[in-house]
C-alpha positions, 0 to 999 in steps of 0.5 A: 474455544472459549471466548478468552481463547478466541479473543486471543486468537483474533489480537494474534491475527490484528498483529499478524496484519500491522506485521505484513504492514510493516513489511509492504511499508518498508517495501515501499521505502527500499523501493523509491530509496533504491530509484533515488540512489540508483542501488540495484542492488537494493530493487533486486532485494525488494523483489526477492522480499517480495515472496515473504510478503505473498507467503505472509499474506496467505499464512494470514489468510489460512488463519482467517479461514481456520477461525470462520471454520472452527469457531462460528463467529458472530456478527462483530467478530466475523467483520472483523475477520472479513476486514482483515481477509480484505485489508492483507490483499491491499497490503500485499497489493501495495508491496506489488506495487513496491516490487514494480517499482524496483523492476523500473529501477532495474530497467533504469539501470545506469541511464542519465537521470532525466531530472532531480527526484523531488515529488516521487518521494514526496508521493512515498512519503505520503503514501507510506504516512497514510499507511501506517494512519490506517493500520493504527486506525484499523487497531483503533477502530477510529473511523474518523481517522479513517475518513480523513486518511481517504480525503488526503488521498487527493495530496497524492492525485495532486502529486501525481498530476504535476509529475505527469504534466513535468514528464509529459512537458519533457517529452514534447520538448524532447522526444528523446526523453520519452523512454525515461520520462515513460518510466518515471510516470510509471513510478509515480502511478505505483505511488498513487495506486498504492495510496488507493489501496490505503483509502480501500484499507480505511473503507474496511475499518468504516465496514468493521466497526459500523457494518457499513460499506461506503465508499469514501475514497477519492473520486479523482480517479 
C-alpha cells in the first residue's frame, strides 16, 4: 500500500473513532436527559442504541488489526493505531456507562423524585465537555489540552462528593429514602467513571505523540 494510501486509511480510522465519540456523547446526554425527565421511553432507547456502539467499536477495532497485519506500520504510525484500539474501548466503556444509567432510569420508574437534579447534570455536562476536548485533542495531537483536560477531571470528583454527602445526609435523616438516594449515587458514579475514561483517552494522546506513558489523571480515586 502506498504511503498516500495508507495515510488515507489511517484519516478513515481517526474519523471512525470522533463517530463512536459522538455516539457514546450522545448516549450520555439521552441517558441523564431521560433520568431528569423520567422518559422511559427514551432510557429504553439509549440501551438498545447501545448494540450499534459495541458493533461500532469492534468494526474499528477489525480495521485496526487489518491495517497492523497488512501494512507493517512504523513506530509513529503503529501508535497511532495502538491509541486508537486503546481510545474505542473507553469510548464504548463511557456508552456502558450511559446505558447503566438508563437501566437506573427504569428501575426509578414513577417513584416520587427524592430531590431537584441539579449536579448530576452538572456532572454530565462536564463530562460530555471533556469528552469532546479529547477527541479534538486526539485529532489534534495537543498534548496540552490533554494534560488540562486530566486536571479538570477533579470538577467532576468534587461534583461527585457533594452529591454523595446530600444523598448520604437524606439517608440518616430518613431511612425511607435510602433506595432512591441509593440509585442516584449510582448516577453519579457512572458520571464521574465516565470522566475517568476521558482522562484515560487524553493519556493516550500524550503516548500517541511522545511515546510516553504517563499517568496524568486525577489520583482522587
Amino acid at each position: 500500500m502506498p504511503r498516500e494510501s495508507f495515510e488515507r486509511h489511517l484519516g478513515e480510522l481517526q474519523n471512525e473513532v470522533l463517530v463512536l465519540g459522538f455516539m457514546a456523547e450522545k448516549a450520555i446526554f439521552h441517558s441523564v436527559e431521560a433520568l431528569k425527565q423520567r422518559d422511559l421511553a427514551a432510557a429504553e432507547q439509549v440501551i438498545a442504541n447501545d448494540l450499534q456502539i459495541n458493533q461500532k467499536r469492534h468494526d474499528v477495532e477489525e480495521k485496526c488489526i487489518e491495517l497492523i497485519a497488512t501494512q507493517q506500520p512504523m513506530a509513529g504510525d503503529l501508535r497511532v493505531i495502538v491509541a486508537v484500539l486503546n481510545i474505542i474501548v473507553e469510548l464504548e466503556r463511557m456508552a456502558d456507562y450511559a446505558e447503566g444509567i438508563a437501566k437506573i432510569t427504569l428501575m426509578i420508574g414513577d417513584e416520587p423524585p427524592l430531590k431537584p437534579l441539579i449536579d448530576v447534570p452538572r456532572m454530565a455536562e462536564k463530562a460530555r465537555d471533556m469528552l469532546r476536548r479529547s477527541l479534538s485533542a486526539f485529532i489534534g495531537r495537543d498534548i496540552e489540552a490533554a494534560k488540562q483536560i486530566c486536571v479538570e477531571d477533579d470538577e467532576v470528583d468534587d461534583l461527585y462528593d457533594q452529591v454523595y454527602r446530600e444523598l448520604l445526609t437524606f439517608m440518616i435523616e430518613d431511612p425511607r429514602t435510602i433506595t432512591r438516594a441509593t440509585r442516584l449515587i449510582w448516577v453519579a458514579h457512572n458520571l464521574e467513571r465516565i470522566a475517568d475514561r476521558v482522562t484515560n483517552i487524553c493519556e493516550r494522546v500524550v503516548f500517541m505523540v511522545t511515546g510516553k506513558i504517563e499517568e496524568i489523571g486525577s489520583s482522587k480515586y
